[in-house]
N, C-alpha and C positions, 0 to 999 in steps of 0.2 A: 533439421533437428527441431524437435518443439522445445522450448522452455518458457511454461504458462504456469502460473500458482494464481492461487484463487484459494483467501482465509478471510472467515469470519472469528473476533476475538473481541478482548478489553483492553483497553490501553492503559500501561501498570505505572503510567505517571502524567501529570499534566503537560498537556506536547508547548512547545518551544522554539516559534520560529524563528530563522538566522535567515540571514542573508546573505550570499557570495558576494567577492570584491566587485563580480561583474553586474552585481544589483538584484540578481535572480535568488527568488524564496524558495530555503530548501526545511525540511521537517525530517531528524531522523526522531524514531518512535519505535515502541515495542509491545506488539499485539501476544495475548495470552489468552490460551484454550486448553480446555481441559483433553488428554488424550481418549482415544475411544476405546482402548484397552485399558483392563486394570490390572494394577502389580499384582503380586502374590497375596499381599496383603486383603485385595480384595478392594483396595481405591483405586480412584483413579491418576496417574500422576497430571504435570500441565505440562508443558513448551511454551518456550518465549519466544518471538521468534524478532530479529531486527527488521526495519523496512526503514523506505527512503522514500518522502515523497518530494516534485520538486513544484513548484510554479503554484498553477490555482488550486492545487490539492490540497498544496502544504499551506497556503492562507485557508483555507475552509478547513480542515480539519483544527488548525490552531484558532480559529475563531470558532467552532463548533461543538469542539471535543474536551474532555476533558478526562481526569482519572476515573475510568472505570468504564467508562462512552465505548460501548458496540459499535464494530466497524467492518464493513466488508472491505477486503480488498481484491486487485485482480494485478498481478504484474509479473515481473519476470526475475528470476535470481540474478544474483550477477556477486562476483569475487573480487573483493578490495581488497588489495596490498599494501603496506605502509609498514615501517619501520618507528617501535616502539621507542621510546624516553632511553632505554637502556643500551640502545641499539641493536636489538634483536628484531629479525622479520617475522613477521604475524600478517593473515589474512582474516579475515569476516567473510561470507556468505550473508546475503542482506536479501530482500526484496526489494525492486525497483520499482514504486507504485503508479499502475498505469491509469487504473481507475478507483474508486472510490466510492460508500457506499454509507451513506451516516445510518446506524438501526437504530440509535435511542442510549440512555445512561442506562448508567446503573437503578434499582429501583423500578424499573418497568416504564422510565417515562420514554417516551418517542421524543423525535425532536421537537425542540418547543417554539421552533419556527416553523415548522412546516409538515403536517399529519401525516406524508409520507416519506418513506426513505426519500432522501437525495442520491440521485448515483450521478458522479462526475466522471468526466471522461477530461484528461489533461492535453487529449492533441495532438501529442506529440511520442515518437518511437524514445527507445534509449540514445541515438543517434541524432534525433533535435529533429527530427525530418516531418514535417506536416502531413500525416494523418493522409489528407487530401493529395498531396505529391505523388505517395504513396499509392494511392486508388488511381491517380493520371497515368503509371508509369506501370503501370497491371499489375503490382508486388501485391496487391491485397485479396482479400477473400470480396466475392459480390452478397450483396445483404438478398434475402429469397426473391422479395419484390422485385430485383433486378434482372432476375432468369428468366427466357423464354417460355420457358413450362411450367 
């Protein structure tokens, strides 16, 4: 099964890193774009959509971004379960952010560190599993450079 998303959007509040008991930096956030279709009306409506980054993603976007900051990202869905205040169950559908991709604020500025995009890559699967284990163990795709042909 594939499950790959890949959005560019705005981020509709200033992000806010936490950190788990176990020490590890997590970022949830919510990117906004405008849809490609228009209503009846003749506009266009937006989506919000949740996402989750965890580790170097989530210190670099929270030290980088801020309300309104363009962002690529690239990751994978995933469904959270939890049981609300009332005790009712409720899930989310979130993005699970793999990579990351700073395009600039609002305003047209680019980042003011650094003239081009950054794109991050965090390492690691949803699973914790090193990137590199991964590629040891044949589970990965080979980059071109690495085919015989």
């Amino acid at each position: 099964m594939i499950n790959r998303v890949v959005l560019v959007g705005r981020l509709t509040k200033d992000p806010e890193l936490r950190t788990t008991a176990t020490g590890i930096n997590v970022l949830s956030f919510t990117l906004a774009f405008d849809n490609k279709n228009k209503n009846a009306d003749g506009t266009r409506g937006s989506s919000f959509i949740n996402c989750t980054a965890w580790r170097n993603s989530a210190e670099i976007i929270a030290k980088y971004c801020k309300k309104g900051s363009q962002l690529g990202i690239d990751g994978t869905l995933q469904e959270r379960r939890f049981q609300r205040k009332d005790g009712t169950n409720a899930s989310v559908i979130e993005v699970v952010v793999d990579n990351i991709a700073l395009l600039g604020s609002k305003g047209g500025n680019t980042n003011t560190y650094n003239s081009q995009p950054e794109t991050v890559s965090t390492g690691y699967t949803q699973d914790d599993e090193p990137i590199e284990d991964i590629m040891a163990n044949g589970d990965g795709d080979l980059a071109d450079d690495d085919l015989p042909f």
